[in-house]
N, C-alpha and C positions, 0 to 999 in steps of 0.2 A: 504494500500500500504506500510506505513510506515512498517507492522508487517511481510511484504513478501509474502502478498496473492497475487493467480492470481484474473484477474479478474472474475473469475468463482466462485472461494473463498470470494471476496468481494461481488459477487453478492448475493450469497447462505449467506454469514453473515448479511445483508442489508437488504433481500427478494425484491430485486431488478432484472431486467431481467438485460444481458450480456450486450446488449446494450445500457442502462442506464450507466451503471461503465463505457462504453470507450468512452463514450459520454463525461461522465464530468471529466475521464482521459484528453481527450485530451481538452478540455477548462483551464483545472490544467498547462497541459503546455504550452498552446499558453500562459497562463497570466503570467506563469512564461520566457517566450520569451524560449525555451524549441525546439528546430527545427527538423525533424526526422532528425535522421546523424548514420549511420551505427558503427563509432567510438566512440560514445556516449551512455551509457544505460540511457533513458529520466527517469526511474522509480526511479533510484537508483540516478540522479542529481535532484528530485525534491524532495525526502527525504532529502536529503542533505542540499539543500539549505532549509528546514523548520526549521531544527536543527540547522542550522547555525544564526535563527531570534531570 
């Protein structure tokens, strides 16, 4: 995510199915408290906040 893959990209890098990466996409954000909000991109604030640790 950090490198700007989609999830289809992360998948194919992984050897993981699609729905594995949004699976633990979306566990990444609920722990980072991460909410869907149309004004927010969740991908590009949970990189952030990694860099920011």
């Amino acid at each position: 995510m950090g490198e700007g893959l989609t999830n289809a990209g992360i998948s194919q890098r992984l050897f993981i199915s699609g729905g594995a990466v949004e699976k633990h996409t979306q566990r990444l954000f609920a722990k980072l408290g991460l909410s869907d909000s149309a004004s927010v991109h969740r991908r590009v604030t949970a990189v952030l906040t990694l860099l920011g640790r």
